[in-house]
C-alpha positions in Angstrom: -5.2 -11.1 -8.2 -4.3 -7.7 -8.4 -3.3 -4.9 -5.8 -5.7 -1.4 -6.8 -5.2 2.2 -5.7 -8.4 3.8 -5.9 -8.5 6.9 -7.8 -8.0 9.4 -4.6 -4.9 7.3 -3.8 -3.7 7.4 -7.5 -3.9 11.5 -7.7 -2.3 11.8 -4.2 0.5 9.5 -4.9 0.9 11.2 -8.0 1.4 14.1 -7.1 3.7 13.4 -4.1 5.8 11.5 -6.9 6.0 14.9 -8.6 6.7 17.0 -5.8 9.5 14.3 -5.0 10.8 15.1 -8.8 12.3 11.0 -8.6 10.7 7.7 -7.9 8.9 5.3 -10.5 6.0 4.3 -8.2 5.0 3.0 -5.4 6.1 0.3 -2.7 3.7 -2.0 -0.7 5.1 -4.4 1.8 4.0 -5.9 5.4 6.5 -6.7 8.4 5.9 -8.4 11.5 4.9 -6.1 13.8 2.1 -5.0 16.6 -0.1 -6.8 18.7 -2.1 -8.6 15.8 1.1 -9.8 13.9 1.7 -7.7 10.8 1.9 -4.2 10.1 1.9 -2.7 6.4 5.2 -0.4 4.7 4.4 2.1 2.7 6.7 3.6 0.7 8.1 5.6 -3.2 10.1 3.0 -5.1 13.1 4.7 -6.2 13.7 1.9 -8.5 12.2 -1.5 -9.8 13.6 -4.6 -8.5 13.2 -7.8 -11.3 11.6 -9.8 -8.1 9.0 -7.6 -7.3 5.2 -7.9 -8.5 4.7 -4.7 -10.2 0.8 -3.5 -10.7 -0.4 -0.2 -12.3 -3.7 1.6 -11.4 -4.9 4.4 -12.9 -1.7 5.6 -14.0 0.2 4.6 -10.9 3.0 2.1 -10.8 2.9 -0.3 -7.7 5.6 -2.4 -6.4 5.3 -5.8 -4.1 8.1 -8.0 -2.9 7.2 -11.5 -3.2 6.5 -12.1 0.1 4.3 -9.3 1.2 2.4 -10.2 -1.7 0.2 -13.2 -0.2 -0.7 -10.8 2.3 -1.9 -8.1 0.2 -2.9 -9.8 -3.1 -6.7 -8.7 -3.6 -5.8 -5.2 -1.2 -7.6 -1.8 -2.4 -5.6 1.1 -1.7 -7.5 4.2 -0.5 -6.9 7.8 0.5 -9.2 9.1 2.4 -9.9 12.7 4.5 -11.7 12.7 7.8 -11.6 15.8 9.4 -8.5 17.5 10.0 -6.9 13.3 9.1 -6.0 12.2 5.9 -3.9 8.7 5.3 -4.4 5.7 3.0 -6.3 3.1 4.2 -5.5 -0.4 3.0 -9.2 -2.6 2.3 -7.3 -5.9 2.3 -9.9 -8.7 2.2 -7.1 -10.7 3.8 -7.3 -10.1 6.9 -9.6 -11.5 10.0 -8.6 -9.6 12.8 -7.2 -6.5 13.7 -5.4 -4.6 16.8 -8.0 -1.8 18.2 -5.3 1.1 17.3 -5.2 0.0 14.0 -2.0 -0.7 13.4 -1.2 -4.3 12.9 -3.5 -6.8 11.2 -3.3 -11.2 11.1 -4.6 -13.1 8.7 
């Protein structure tokens, strides 16, 4: 299984990656962390490791360690605007319960 960006996450990440002028991607991972157990990292890849999963959606490069990856294989990457908010929002069909903030997730 793969880990997607949808197109709004690709263009957004793509241009932050510009505006950065360095990084080759980027960098999914999960930590324990919050009430429900895990917690996603978000973050450019300045470089690739060999270990790593490595994905590519439209046009972006993404980067997994091996063990975040059973958490997020399958995981849709989104960015999405509500209001005056704008973030990416992970659709990971992982997971079976979350904390009410939103924060952590278990699976």
């Amino acid at each position: 299984m793969a880990v997607t960006l949808t197109e709004s996450a690709a263009r957004h990440i793509a241009a932050q990656l510009q505006r950065r002028g360095k990084g080759v991607g980027l960098r999914l991972g999960v930590r324990t962390s919050g009430c429900s157990g895990f917690a996603y990292q978000i973050d450019f890849a300045e470089q690739t490791d060999p270990a790593d999963a490595a994905f590519e959606s439209h046009g972006v490069k993404v980067f997994i360690d091996p063990k975040s990856l059973p958490f997020l294989e399958g995981t849709e990457l989104d960015f999405v605007r509500e209001g005056l908010n704008e973030g990416f929002k992970f659709n990971n069909p992982n997971v079976t319960a979350s904390c009410g903030c939103g924060e952590s997730f278990s699976v």
